[in-house]
C-alpha positions as CSV (number, residue, x, y, z in Angstrom):
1,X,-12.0,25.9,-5.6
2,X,-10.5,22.3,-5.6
3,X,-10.4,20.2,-2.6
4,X,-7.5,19.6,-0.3
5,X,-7.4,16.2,0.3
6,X,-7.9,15.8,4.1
7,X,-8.2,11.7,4.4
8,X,-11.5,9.4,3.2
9,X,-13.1,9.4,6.7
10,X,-14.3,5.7,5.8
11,X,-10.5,4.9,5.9
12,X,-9.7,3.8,9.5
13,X,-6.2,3.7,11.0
14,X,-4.2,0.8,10.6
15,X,-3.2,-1.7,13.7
16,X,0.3,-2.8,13.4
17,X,2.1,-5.9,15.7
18,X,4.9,-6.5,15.4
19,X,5.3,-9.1,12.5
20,X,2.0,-9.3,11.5
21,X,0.3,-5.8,9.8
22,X,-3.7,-5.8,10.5
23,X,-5.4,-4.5,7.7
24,X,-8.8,-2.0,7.3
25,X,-11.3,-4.8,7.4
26,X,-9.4,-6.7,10.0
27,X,-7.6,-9.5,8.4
28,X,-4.0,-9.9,9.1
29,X,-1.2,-9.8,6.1
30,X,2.3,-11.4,7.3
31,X,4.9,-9.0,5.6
32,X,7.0,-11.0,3.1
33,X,10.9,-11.9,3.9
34,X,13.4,-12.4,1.8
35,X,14.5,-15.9,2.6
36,X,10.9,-17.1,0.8
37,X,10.4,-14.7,-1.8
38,X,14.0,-14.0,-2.7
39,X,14.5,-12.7,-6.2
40,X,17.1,-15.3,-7.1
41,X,18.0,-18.9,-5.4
42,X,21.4,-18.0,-4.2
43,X,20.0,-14.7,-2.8
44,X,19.8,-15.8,0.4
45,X,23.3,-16.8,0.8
46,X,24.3,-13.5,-0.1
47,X,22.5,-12.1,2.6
48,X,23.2,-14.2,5.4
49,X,26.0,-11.5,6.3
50,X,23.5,-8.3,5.9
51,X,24.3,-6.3,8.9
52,X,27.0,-5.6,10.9
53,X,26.1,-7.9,14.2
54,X,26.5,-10.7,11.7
55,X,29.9,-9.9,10.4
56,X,31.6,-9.3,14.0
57,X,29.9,-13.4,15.0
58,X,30.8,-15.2,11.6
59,X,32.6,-18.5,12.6
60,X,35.5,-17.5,10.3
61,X,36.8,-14.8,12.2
62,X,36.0,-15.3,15.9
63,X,38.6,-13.7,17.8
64,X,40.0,-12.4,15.5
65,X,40.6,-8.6,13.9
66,X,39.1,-7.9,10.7
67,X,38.7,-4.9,8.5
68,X,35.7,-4.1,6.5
69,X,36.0,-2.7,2.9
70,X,33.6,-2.1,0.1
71,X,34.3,-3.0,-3.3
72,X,33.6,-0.1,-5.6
73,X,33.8,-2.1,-8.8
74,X,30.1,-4.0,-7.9
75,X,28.3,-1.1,-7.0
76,X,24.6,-1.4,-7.8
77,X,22.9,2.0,-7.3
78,X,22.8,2.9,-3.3
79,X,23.9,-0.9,-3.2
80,X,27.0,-1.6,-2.1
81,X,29.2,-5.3,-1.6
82,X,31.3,-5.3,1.6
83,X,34.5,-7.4,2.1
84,X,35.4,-8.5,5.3
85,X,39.0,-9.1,5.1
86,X,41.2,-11.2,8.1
87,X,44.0,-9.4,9.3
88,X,45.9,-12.9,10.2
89,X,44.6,-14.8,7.4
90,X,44.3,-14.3,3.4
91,X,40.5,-15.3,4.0
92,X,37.4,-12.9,2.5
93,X,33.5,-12.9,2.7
94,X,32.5,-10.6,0.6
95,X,28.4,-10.0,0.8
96,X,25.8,-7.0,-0.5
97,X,24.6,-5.0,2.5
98,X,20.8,-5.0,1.0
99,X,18.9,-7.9,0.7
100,X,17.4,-8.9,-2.8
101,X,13.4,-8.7,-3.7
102,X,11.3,-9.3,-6.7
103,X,12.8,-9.1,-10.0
104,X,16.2,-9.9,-8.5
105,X,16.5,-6.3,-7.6
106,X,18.5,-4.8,-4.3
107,X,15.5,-3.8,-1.9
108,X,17.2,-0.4,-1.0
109,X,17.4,0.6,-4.8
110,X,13.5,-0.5,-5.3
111,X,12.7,1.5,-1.8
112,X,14.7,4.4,-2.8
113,X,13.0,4.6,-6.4
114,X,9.8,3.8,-4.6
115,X,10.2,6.7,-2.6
116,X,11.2,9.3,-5.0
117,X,8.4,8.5,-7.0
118,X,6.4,8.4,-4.3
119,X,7.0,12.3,-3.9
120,X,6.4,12.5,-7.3
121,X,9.8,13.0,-8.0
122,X,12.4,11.6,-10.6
123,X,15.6,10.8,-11.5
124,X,16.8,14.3,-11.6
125,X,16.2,14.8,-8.0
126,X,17.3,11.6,-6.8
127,X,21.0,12.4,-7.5
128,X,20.7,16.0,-6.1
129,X,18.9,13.7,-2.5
130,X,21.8,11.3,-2.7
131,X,24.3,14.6,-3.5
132,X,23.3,16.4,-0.6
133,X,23.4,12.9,1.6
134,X,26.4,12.3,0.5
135,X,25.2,8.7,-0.6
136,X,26.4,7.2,-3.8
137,X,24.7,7.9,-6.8
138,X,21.0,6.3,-7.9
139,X,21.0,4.1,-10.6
140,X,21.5,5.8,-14.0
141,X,18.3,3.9,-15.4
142,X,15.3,4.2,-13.4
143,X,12.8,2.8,-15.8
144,X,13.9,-0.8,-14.9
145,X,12.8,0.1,-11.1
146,X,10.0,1.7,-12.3
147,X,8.0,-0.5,-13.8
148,X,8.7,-3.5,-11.8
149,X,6.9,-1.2,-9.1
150,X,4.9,0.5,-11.3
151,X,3.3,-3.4,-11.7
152,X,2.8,-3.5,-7.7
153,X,1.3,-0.7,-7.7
154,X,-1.0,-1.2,-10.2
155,X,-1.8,-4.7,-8.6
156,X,-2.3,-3.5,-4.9
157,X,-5.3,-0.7,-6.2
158,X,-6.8,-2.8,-8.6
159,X,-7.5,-5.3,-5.6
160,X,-8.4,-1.9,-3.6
161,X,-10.9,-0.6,-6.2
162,X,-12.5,-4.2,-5.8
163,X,-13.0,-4.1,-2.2
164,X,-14.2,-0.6,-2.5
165,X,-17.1,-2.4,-4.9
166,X,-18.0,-4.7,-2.5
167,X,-18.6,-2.3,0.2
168,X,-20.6,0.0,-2.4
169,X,-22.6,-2.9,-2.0
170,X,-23.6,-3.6,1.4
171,X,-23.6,0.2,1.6
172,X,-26.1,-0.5,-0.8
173,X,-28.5,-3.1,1.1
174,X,-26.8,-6.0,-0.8
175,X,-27.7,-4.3,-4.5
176,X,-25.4,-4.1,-7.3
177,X,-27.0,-1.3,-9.0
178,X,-25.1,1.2,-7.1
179,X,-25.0,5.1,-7.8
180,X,-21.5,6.5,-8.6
181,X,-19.8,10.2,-8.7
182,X,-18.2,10.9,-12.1
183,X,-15.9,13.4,-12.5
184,X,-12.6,14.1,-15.7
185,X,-9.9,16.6,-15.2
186,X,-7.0,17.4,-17.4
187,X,-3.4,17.4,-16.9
188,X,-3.2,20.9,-18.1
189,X,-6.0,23.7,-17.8
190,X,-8.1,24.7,-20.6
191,X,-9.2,22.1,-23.6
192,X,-5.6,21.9,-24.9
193,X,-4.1,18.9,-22.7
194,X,-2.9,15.9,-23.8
195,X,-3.6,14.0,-21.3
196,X,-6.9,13.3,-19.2
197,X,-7.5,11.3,-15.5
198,X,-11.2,10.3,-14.9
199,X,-12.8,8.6,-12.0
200,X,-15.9,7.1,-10.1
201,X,-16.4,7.4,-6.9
202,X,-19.2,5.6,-4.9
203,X,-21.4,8.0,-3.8
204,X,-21.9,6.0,-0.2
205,X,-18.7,5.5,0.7
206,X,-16.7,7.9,-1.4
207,X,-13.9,5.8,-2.3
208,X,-12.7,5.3,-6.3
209,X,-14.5,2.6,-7.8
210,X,-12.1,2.5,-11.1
211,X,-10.6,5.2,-13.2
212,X,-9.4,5.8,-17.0
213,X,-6.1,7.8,-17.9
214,X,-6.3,8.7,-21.9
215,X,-3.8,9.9,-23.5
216,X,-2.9,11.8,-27.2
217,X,0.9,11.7,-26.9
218,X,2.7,8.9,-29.2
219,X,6.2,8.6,-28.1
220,X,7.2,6.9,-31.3
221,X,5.6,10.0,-33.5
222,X,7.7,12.9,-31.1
223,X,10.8,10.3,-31.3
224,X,10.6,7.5,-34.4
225,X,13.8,6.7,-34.1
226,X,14.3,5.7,-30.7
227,X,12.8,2.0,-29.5
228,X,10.2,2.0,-26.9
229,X,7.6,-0.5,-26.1
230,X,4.9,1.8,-24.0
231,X,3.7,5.3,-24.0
232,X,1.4,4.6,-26.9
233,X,-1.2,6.9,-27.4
234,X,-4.9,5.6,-26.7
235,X,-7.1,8.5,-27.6
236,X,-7.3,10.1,-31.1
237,X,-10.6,13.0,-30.5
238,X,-10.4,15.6,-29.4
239,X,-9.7,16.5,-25.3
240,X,-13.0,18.3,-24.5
241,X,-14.3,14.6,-25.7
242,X,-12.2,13.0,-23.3
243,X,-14.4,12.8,-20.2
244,X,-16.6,11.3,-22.4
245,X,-14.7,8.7,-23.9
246,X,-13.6,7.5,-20.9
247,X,-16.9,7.3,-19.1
248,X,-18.1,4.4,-22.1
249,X,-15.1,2.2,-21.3
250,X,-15.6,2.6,-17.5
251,X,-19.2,1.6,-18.2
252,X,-18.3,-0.9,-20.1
253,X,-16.1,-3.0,-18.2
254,X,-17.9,-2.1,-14.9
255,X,-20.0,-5.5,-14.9
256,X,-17.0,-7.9,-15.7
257,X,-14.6,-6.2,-13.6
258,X,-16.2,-4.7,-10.8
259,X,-19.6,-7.3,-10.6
260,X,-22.0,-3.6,-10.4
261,X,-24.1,-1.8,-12.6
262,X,-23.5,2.0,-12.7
263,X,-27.2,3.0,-13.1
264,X,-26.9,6.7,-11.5
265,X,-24.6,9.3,-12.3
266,X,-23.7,11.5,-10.0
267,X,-22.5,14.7,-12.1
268,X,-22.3,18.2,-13.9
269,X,-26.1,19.1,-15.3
270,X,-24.3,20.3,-18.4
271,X,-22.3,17.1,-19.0
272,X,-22.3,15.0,-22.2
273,X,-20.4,12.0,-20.2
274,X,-24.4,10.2,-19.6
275,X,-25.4,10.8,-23.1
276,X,-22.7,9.0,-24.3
277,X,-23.3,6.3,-21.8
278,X,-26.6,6.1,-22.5
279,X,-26.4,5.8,-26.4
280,X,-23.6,3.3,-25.8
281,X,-26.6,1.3,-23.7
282,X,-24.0,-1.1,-21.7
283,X,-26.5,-2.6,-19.1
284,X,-29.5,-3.5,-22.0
285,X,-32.4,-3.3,-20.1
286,X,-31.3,-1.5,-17.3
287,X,-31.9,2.3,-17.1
288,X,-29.1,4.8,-16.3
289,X,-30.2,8.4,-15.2
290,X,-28.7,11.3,-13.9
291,X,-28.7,12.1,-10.3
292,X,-27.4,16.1,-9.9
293,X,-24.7,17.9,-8.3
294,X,-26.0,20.0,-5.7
295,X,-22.7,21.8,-5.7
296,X,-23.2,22.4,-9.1
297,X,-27.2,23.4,-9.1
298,X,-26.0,26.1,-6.2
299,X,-23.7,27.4,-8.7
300,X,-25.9,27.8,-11.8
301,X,-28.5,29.5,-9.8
302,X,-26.3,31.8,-8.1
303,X,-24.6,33.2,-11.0
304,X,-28.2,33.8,-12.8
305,X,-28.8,35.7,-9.4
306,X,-26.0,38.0,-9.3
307,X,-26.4,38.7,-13.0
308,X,-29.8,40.9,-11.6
309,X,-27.2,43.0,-9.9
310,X,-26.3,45.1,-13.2
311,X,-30.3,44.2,-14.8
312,X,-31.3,47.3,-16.3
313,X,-34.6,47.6,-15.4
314,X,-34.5,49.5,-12.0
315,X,-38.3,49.0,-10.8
316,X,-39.1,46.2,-8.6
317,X,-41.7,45.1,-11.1
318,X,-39.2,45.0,-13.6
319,X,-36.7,42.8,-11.0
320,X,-39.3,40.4,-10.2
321,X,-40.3,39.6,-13.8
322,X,-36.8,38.7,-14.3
323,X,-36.5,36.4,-11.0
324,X,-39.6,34.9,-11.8
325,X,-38.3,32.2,-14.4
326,X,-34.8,31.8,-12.3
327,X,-37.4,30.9,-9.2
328,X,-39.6,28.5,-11.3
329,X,-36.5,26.6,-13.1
330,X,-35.3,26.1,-9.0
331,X,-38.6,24.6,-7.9
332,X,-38.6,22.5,-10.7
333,X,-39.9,18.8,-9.6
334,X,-37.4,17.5,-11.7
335,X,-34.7,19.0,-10.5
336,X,-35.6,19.1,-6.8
337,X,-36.0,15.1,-7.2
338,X,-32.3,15.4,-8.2
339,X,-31.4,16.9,-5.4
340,X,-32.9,14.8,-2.8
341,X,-29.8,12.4,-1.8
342,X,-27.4,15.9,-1.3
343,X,-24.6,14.2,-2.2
344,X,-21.3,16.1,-3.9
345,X,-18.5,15.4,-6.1
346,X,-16.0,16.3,-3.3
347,X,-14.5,13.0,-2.9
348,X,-13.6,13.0,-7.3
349,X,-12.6,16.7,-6.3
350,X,-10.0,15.1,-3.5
351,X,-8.9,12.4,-5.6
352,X,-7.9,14.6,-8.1
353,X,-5.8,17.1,-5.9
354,X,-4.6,14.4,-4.5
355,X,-3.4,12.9,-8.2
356,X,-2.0,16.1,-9.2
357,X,-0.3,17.1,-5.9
358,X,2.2,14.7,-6.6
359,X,2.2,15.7,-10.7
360,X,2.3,19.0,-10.9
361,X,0.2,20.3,-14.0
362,X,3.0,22.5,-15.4
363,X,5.0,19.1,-16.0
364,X,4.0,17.1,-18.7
365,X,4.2,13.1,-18.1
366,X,4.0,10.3,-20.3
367,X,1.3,7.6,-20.1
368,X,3.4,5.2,-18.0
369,X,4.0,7.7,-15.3
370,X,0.4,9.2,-15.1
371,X,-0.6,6.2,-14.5
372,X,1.8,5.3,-11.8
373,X,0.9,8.4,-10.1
374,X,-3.1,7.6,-10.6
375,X,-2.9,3.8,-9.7
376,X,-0.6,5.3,-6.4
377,X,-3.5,8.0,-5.5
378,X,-6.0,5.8,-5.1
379,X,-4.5,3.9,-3.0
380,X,-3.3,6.8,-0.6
381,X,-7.1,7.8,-1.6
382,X,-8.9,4.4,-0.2
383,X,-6.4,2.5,2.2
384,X,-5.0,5.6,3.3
385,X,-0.5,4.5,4.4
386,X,-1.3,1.8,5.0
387,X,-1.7,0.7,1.4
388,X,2.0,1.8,0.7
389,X,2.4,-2.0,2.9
390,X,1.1,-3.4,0.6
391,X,2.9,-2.3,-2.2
392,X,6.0,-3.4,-0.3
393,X,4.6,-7.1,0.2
394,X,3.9,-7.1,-3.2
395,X,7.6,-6.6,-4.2
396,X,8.5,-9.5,-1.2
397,X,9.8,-6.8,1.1
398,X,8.9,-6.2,4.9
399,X,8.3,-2.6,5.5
400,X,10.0,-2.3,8.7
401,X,9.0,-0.7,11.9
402,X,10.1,2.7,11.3
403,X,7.7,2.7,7.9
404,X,5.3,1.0,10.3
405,X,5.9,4.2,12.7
406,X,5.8,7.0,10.0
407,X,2.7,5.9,8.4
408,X,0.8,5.1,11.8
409,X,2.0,8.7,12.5
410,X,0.8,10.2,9.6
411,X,-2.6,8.3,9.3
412,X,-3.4,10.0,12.7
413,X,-2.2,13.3,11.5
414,X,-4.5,13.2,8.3
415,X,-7.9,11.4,10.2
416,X,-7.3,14.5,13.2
417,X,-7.6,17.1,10.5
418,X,-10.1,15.4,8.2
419,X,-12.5,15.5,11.7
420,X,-11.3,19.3,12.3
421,X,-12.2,20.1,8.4
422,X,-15.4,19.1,9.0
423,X,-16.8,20.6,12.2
424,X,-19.3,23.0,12.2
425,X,-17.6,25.6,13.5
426,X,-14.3,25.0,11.0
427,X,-17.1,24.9,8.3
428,X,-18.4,28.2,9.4
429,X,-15.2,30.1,9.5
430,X,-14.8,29.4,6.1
431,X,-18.1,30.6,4.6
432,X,-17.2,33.6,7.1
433,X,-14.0,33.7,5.0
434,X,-15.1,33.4,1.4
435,X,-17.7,36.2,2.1
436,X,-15.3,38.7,3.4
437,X,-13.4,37.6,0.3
438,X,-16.0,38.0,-2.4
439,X,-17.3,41.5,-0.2
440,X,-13.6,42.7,-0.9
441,X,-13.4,41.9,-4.4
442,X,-16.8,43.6,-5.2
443,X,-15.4,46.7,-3.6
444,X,-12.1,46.3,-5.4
445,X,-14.0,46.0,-8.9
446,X,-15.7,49.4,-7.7
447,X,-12.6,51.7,-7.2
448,X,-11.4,53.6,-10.2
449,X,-8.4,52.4,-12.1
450,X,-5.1,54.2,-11.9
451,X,-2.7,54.3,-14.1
452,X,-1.8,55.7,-17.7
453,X,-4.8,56.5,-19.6
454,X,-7.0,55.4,-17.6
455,X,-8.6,58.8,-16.5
């Protein structure tokens, strides 16, 4: 059963004044304006006049009647130009009601495409959102939008994954050798997908120390005639290899990017991800071993257990001869050494729900997109909302206090039912649950069929 993502519990809630947003770790980030970080020189003339208190005081028509008009002809997306005409004069000011941001783009168009993606949604639903608003049309071509904040994004949890490194680290008594969970999914079930999301987590903290989206899909291959400059593949194997494959390069870079040393795995008994790692030897003389699941130890086990249930030896003799080897593999030195931190992949198992809650695995997505959608989940993952700020600075726009309201909102929301998911009592009301569930299926499996032929 995968799990709901309920909040990193390492991930505090955010302190916000009034111009100044207070980050995790304390520091303070100014949010970037407009008038220093404008996309364009002259942007900042053309949003001197960018609300309406500014219109109604402009020099030019004090005392004076005027009527306000937008000029259709220069409408950007959900951007619109305003005119403010004199009724006793031939005089205009015409100025754009949004502000401009990086890449000379109108800061409600960015925010709007932000959004939508956001939600994991695309340009389909935008114009049904802005239908039902009644707001004019989204731009007709989002990818513009899309990879100027696809770049942000991409920026802001790089920097996060760093900073989660650094606290592996002190977690860590100062040592760079830390121990990580690894843990690959696929886009779609089964070994079939085209496309693969892996990750490390640090098993102290929890929070994603770097990930690797592969990919089999060549745009140019489905579609040689049209021009495209992204959305190559970078895989060729096979996808069961996948997990694999991505393991090596996040091995492999792990010393130059992230200034650690991987040396314990934290995963599945029965996967091939550490023997590739260790053939691939990226540390020399440093050792990397395995450290297990417990999760997945429990599950191993149990399913040799129930198997007894239908043994066909029906003498207790018989039973215990059976048990005997299940017994001795579980006492194992070895393996109990494994055991001893009790540490889980929950945290990949969150990270992942939270990836795909936002990408549905019934709809397929090209390279660029899945890894929008990763680069955005781990920075809901680590910083919880309040990374989305950053994201925002990044593009030179101040969030605003009613963003700064939603996500202090929501941040207290998620940490309230993270600490009710893991009370005791919370915890035992759901193995209450699952057993009543199991009990009923058992007795379902034992009730006759009925139906045609099946007497």
């Amino acid at each position: 059963m995968k799990r709901k993502f309920r909040g990193n519990r390492y991930t505090k809630t955010a302190e916000f004044g009034n111009n100044v947003v207070s980050g995790l770790n304390g520091e303070n980030v100014t949010p970037a304006t407009s008038s220093n970080n404008a996309g364009t020189p002259d942007s900042a003339s053309k949003t001197k006049l960018s609300n309406s208190d500014d219109v109604y005081s402009s020099a030019e028509h004090e005392n004076e009647p005027v009527t306000l008009k937008e000029e259709l002809s220069t409408r950007n997306g959900i951007a619109t130009k305003l005119i403010v005409l004199g009724v006793n004069c031939n005089c205009s000011n015409p100025f754009y009601k949004s502000k401009k941001c990086k890449g000379d783009l109108f800061e409600s168009n960015v925010r709007f495409v932000y959004g939508m993606r956001a939600i994991g949604k695309g340009p389909t639903a935008a114009k049904l959102l802005c239908g039902i608003l009644d707001l004019p049309q989204p731009l007709s071509g989002m990818n513009k939008y899309t990879e100027v904040i696809g770049i942000a994004v991409g920026t802001v949890a790089e920097a996060s994954m760093k900073t989660a490194a650094e606290e592996a680290i002190q977690l860590n008594d100062g040592d760079k050798n830390i121990p990580v969970a690894f843990y690959g999914t696929w886009q779609k079930r089964g070994h079939t997908s085209k496309n693969s999301v892996t990750a490390a987590t640090s098993v102290d903290s929890g929070k994603v120390l770097d990930f690797e989206v592969l990919t089999k899909h060549c745009f140019k291959c489905n579609f040689p005639t049209e021009e495209h400059n992204y959305d190559k593949k970078n895989y060729e194997d096979t996808s069961g290899r996948m997990e694999a494959a991505a393991a090596v390069k996040i091995w492999n870079r792990s010393e130059k990017d992230r200034n650690v040393c991987y040396t314990e795995l934290l995963g599945d008994g029965d996967s091939v991800a550490l023997k590739r790692v260790v053939e691939e030897n990226p540390y020399k003389k440093k050792e990397i071993r395995q450290i297990e699941f417990v999760g997945h130890v429990q599950k191993i086990m149990g399913t040799r257990l129930r198997k007894l249930k239908h043994h066909e030896h029906s003498t207790p003799e018989a039973v215990m001869e059976v048990v005997k080897p299940i017994y001795r593999d579980l006492d194992h030195p070895d393996l109990l050494r494994k055991c001893l931190h009790g540490k889980t992949q929950n945290p990949n198992e969150s990270f992942n729900n939270l990836t795909f809650t936002r990408l549905p695995k019934n709809v397929f997505v090209v390279l660029k997109i899945l890894q929008w959608n990763v680069n955005y989940a781990v920075i809901s993952f680590n910083e919880g909302n309040f990374g989305r700020f950053k994201v925002l600075q990044e593009l030179y726009i101040s969030p605003g206090p009613n963003a700064v309201k939603t996500s202090k909102f929501l941040d207290k929301v998620r940490i309230k039912k993270s600490h009710h998911a893991a009370e005791l009592s919370t915890k035992e009301v759901r193995v209450h649950k699952r057993k009543r569930l199991l009990k009923e299926n058992e007795e379902m499996e034992l009730v006759p069929a009925y139906g045609a032929r099946c007497h």
